[in-house]
C-alpha positions in Angstrom: -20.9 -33.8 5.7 -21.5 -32.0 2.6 -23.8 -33.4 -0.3 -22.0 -34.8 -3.6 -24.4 -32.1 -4.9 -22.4 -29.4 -3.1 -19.0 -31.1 -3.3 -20.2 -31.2 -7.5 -20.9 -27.4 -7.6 -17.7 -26.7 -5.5 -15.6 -28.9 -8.1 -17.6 -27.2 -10.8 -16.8 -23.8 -9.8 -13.2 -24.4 -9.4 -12.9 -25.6 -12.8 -13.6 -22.4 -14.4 -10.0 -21.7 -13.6 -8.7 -24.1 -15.9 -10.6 -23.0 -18.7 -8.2 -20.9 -21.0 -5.9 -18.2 -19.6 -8.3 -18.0 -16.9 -5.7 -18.2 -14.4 -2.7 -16.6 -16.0 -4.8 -13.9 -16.3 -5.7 -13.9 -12.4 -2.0 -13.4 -12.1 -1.3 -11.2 -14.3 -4.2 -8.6 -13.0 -2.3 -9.5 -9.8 1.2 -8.5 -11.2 -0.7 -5.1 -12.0 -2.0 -4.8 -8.6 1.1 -5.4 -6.9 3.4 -3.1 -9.5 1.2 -0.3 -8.9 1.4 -0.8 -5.0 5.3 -0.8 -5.4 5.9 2.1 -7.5 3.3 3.9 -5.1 5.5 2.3 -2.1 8.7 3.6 -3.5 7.6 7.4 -4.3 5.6 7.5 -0.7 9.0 6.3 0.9 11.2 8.8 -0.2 8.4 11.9 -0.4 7.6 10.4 3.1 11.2 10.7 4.6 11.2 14.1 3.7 8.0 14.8 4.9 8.7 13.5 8.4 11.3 15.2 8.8 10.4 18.4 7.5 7.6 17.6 10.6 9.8 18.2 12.9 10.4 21.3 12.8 9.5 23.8 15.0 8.3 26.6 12.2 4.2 26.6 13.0 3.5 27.5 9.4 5.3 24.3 8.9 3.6 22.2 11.2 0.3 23.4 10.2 0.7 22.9 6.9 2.0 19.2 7.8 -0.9 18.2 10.2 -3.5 19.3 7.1 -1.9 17.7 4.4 -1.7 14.9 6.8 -5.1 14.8 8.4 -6.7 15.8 4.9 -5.2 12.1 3.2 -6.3 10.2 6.6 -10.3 11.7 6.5 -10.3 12.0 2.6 -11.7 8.0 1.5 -8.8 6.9 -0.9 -11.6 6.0 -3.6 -12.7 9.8 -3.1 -9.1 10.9 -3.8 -9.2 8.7 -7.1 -12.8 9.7 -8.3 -11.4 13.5 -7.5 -8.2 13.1 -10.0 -9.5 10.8 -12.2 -12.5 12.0 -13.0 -12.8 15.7 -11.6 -8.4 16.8 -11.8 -7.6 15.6 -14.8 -11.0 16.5 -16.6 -10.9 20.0 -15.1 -7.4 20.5 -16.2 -7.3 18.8 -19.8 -4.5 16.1 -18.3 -4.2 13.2 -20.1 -3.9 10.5 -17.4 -4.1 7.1 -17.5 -6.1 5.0 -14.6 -2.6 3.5 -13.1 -1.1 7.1 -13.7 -3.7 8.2 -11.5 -3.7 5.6 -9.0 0.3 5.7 -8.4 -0.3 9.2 -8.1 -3.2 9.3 -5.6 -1.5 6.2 -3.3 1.7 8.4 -3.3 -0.1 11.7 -1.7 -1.7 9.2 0.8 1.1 6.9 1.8 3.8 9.7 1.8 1.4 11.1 4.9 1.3 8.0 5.9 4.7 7.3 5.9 5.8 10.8 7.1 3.7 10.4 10.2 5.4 7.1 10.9 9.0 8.8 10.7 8.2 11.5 12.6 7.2 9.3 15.3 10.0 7.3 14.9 12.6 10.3 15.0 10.9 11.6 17.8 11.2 8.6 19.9 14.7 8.8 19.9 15.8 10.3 23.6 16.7 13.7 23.9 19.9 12.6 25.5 21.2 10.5 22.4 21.5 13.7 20.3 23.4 15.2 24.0 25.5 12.2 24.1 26.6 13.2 20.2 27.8 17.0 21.1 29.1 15.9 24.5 31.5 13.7 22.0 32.0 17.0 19.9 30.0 15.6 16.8 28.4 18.0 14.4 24.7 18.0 14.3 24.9 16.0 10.7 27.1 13.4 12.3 24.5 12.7 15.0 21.5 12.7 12.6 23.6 10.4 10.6 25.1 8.0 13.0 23.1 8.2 15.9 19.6 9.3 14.7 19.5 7.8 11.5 20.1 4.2 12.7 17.6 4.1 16.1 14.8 5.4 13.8 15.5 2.6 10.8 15.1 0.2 13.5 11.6 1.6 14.8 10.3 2.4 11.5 10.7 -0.8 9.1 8.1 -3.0 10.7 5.6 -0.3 11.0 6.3 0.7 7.0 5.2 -3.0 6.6 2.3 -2.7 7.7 1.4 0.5 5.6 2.9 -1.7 2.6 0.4 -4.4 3.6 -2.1 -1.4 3.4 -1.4 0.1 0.5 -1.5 -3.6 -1.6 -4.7 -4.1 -0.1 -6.2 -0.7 -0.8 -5.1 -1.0 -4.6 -8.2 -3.3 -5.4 -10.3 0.2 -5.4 -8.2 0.9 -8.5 -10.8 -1.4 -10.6 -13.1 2.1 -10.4 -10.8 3.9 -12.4 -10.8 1.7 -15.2 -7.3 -0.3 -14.0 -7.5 -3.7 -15.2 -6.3 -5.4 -12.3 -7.2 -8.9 -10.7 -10.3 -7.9 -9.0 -11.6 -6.8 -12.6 -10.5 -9.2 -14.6 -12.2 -11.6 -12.0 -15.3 -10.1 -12.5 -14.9 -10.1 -16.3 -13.9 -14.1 -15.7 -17.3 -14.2 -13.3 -19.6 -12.4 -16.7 -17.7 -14.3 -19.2 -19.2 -17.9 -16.9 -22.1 -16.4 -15.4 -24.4 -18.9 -17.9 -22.7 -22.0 -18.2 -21.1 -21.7 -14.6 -23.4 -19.8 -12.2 -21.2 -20.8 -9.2 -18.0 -19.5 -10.6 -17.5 -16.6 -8.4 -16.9 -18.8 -5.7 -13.7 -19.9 -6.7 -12.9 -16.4 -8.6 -13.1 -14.4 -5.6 -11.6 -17.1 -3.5 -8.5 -17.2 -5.4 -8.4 -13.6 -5.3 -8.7 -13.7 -1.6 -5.5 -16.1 -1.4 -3.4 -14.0 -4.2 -3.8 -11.1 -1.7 -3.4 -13.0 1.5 -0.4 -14.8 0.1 1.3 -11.3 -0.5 0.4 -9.4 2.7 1.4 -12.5 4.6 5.1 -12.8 3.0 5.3 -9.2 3.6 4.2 -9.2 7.4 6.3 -12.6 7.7 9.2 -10.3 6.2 8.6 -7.7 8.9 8.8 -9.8 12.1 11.8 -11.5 11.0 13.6 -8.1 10.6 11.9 -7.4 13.8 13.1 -10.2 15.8 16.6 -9.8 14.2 16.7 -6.2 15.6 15.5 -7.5 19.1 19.0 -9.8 19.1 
């Protein structure tokens, strides 16, 4: 059993969040962590389409260019990529970009990769004899990709795009080193602003932050096996 000494500091350190805006603050840094994981999710899904497709082609200027891009964004440490653009791009170049700016940008190059790997995987799981089943029924080669391709590869690549979502929301707490003030900073800035008169607080600051992020993966990966499942019926 815990002391009423611990039990006291536990209380004590929770109540920091109480104090203020503390907390509508935590959600609001969250707000910023998830938009810029969205908009990053949105551009990375349609650049990452394109990408996987233009994968598989058989061109090997093409597919070396791909497998560079690609393994250059999987080697490359995303808070590399962000110190690179932020710091090094944008200096170099006299661009005037903001640290969200920079972060959507830099989350878009890596999860459109991502995401292009993923759907070339998935269109190249489809059988060979799906796209002969299409001619032998005298469709073009756009009606197959449409009605035939299209479809199977949806239904392989949604729960595995979860996952890089989950990723991606997860990764955007490294944004805090390009000046972003998301909920991992302004936890810290709560954590400074108590650090005297509530040495504990970080406790509950980072716990909180813990569950924010937990609660928002989970409904996410939640999300993915129901569509999974549904596909399975």
């Amino acid at each position: 059993m815990p002391s009423s000494e611990t039990l006291d500091a536990v209380i004590k350190a929770f109540r920091v969040l109480t104090l203020g805006t503390n907390f509508q603050r935590l959600l609001g840094g969250l707000w910023v962590t998830v938009w810029i994981a969205l908009v990053s999710v949105a551009f990375s899904i349609v650049l990452g389409t394109a990408f996987g497709i233009l994968m598989t082609k058989k061109s090997r200027i093409v597919k070396a260019a791909s497998k560079i891009y690609l393994e250059v964004m999987r080697i490359m440490p995303q808070m590399v990529l962000l110190f690179i653009f932020y710091y090094g791009v944008t200096k170099a170049f006299d661009i005037n970009l903001s640290g969200e700016a920079t972060s959507i940008l830099v989350f878009t190059l890596w999860g459109s990769a991502e995401m292009g790997d993923l759907v070339r995987s998935s269109l190249e799981s489809v059988p060979r004899h799906q796209y002969e089943s299409g001619r032998a029924l005298g469709l073009t080669e756009r009606q197959i990709f449409a009605s035939i391709i299209i479809p199977q590869t949806l239904r392989r690549l949604i729960p595995l795009s979860m996952n890089l979502v989950t990723r991606m929301i997860k990764t955007t707490s490294l944004v805090v080193f390009v000046n972003v003030v998301e909920v991992v900073k302004i936890g810290q800035q709560i954590i400074e602003a108590n650090r005297m008169k509530n040495p504990t607080s970080a406790i509950a600051i980072y716990f909180v932050i813990f569950m924010m992020y937990f609660s928002v993966c989970y409904l996410l990966s939640t999300a993915a096996r129901i569509i999974e499942r549904k596909q399975k019926i």
